[in-house]
Backbone as CSV, one residue per row, in Angstrom:
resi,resn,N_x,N_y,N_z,CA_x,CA_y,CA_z,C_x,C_y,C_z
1,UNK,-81.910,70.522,78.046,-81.865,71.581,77.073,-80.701,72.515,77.377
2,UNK,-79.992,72.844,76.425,-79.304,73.736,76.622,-79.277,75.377,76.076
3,UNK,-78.868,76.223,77.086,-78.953,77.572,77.242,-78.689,77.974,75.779
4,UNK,-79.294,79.325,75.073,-79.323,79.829,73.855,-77.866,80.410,74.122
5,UNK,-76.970,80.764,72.999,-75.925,81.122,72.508,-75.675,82.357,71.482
6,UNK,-74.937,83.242,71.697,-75.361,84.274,70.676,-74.057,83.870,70.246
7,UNK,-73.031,83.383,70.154,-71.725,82.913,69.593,-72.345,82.434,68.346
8,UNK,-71.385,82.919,66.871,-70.959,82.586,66.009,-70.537,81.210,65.749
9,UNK,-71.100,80.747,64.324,-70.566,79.192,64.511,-68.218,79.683,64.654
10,UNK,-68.571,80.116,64.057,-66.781,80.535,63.817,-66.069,80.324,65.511
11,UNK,-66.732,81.090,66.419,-66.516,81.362,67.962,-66.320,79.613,68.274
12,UNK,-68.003,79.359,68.138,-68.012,77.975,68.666,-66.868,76.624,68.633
13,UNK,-66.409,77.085,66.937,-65.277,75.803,66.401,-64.222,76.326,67.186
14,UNK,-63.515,77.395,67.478,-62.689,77.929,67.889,-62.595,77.619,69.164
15,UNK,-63.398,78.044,69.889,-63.469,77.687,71.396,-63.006,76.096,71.938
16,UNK,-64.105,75.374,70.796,-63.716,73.971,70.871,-61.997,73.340,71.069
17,UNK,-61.550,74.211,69.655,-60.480,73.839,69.137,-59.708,74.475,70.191
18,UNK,-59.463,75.175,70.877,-58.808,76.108,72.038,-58.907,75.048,73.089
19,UNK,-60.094,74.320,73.835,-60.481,73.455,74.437,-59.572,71.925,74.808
20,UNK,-59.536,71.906,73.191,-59.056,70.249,72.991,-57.114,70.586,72.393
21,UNK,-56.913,71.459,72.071,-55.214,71.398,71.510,-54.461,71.252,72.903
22,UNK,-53.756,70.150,72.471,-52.889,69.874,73.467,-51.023,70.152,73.572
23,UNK,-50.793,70.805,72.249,-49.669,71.735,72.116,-49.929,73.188,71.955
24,UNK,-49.044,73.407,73.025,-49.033,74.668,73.892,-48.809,75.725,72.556
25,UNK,-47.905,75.579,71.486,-47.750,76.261,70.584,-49.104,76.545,69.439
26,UNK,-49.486,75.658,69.716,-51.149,75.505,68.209,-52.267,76.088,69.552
27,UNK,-52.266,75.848,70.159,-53.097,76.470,71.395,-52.732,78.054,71.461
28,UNK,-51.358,78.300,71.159,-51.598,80.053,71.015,-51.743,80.611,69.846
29,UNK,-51.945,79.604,68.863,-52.236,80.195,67.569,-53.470,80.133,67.554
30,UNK,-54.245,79.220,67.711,-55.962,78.971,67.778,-56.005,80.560,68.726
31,UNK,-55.742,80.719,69.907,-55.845,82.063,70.735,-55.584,83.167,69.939
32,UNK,-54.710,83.363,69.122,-54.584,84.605,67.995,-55.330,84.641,67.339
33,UNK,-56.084,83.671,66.520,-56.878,83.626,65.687,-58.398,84.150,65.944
34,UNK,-58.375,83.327,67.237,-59.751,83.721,67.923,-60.018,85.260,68.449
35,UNK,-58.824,85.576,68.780,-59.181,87.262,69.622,-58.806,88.185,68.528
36,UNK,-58.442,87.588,67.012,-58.510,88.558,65.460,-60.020,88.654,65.294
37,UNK,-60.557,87.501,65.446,-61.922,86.817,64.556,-62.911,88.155,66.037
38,UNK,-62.733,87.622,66.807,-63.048,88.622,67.821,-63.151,90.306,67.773
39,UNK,-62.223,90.298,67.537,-61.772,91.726,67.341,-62.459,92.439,65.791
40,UNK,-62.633,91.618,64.761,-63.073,92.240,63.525,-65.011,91.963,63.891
41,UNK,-65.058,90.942,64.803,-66.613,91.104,65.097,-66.799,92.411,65.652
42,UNK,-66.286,92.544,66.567,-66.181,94.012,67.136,-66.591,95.012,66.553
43,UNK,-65.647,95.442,65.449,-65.733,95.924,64.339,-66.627,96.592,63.612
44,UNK,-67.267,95.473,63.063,-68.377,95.214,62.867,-69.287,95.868,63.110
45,UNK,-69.802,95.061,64.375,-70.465,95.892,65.546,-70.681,96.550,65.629
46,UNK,-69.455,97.981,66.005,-69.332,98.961,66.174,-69.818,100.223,64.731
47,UNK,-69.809,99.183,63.559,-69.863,100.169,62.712,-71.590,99.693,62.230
48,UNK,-71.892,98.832,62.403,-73.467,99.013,62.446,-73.989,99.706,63.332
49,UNK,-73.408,99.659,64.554,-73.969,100.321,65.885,-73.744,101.936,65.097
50,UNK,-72.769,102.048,64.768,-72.722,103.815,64.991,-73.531,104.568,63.058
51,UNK,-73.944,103.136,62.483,-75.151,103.711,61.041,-76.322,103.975,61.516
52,UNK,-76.933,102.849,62.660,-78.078,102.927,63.535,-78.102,104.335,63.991
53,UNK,-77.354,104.836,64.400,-77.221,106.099,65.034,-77.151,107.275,63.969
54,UNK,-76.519,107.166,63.449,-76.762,108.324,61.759,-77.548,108.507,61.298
55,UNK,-78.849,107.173,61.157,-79.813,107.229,60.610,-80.940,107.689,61.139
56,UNK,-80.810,107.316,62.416,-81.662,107.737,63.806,-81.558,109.886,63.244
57,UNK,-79.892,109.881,63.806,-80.448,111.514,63.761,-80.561,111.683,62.372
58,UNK,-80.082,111.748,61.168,-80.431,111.663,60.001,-82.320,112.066,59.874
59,UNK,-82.317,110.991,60.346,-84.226,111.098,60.502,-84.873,112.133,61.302
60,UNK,-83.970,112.512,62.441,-84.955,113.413,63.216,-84.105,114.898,62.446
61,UNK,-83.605,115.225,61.605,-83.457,116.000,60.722,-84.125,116.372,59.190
62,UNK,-84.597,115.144,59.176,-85.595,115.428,58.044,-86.896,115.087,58.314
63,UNK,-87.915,115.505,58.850,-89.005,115.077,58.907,-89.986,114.669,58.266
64,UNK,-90.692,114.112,58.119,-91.592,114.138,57.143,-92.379,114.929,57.117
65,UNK,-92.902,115.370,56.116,-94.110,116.884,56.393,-94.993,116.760,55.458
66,UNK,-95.699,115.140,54.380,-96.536,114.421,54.081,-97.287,113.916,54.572
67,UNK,-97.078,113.815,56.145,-98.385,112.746,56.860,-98.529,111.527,56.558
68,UNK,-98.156,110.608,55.772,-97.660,109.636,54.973,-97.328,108.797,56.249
69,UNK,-96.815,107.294,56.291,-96.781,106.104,57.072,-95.606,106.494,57.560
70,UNK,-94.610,106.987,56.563,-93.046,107.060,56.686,-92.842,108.444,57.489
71,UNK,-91.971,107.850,58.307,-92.023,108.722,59.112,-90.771,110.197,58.890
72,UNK,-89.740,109.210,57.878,-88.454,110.564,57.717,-88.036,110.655,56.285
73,UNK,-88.083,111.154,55.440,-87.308,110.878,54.209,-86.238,111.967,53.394
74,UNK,-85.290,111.250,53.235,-84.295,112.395,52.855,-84.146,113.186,51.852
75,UNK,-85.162,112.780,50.935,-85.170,113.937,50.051,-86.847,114.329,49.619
76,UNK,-86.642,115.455,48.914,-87.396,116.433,49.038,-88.323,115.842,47.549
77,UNK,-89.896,115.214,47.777,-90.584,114.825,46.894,-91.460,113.717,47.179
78,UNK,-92.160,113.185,46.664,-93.094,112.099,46.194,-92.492,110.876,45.626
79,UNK,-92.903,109.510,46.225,-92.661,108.350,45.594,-93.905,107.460,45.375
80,UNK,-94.309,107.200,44.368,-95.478,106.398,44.060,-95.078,105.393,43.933
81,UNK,-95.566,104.379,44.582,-95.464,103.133,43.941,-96.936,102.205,43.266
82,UNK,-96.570,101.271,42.475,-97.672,100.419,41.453,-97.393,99.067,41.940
83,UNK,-98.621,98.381,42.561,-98.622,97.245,42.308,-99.234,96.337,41.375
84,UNK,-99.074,95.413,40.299,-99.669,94.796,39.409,-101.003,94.403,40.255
């Protein structure tokens, strides 16, 4: 069995392809490509990581003051919902 992977299929082909090129020139282009593809994961990342965090304090700025399940909501009122 082999070990779980949090790599991207994108990472995986890449790596491969980095692996097996045997001109030195397509081998540093696969390497550019990979540490772009890299770099915009990052990105990414970073910008989910720092909504997680907005929303977090976001929430401990609005409290809820319904008693209700929900614990934060940003605006000021009642939402009913209907199920058929």
């Amino acid at each position: 069995m082999s070990p779980k992977s949090d790599l991207c299929e994108t990472c995986k082909i890449m790596k491969l392809e980095i692996q097996y090129a045997t001109e030195h020139e397509k081998k540093l282009e696969i390497i550019e490509k990979y540490l772009a593809h890299l770099n915009r994961a990052k990105q990414e990342r970073d910008y989910y990581n720092s909504n997680i965090k907005r929303a977090v304090e976001d929430g401990k700025c609005n409290l809820n003051t319904t008693e209700s399940q929900v614990l934060y909501k940003t605006f000021k009122g009642s939402a009913h919902i209907i199920y058929d």
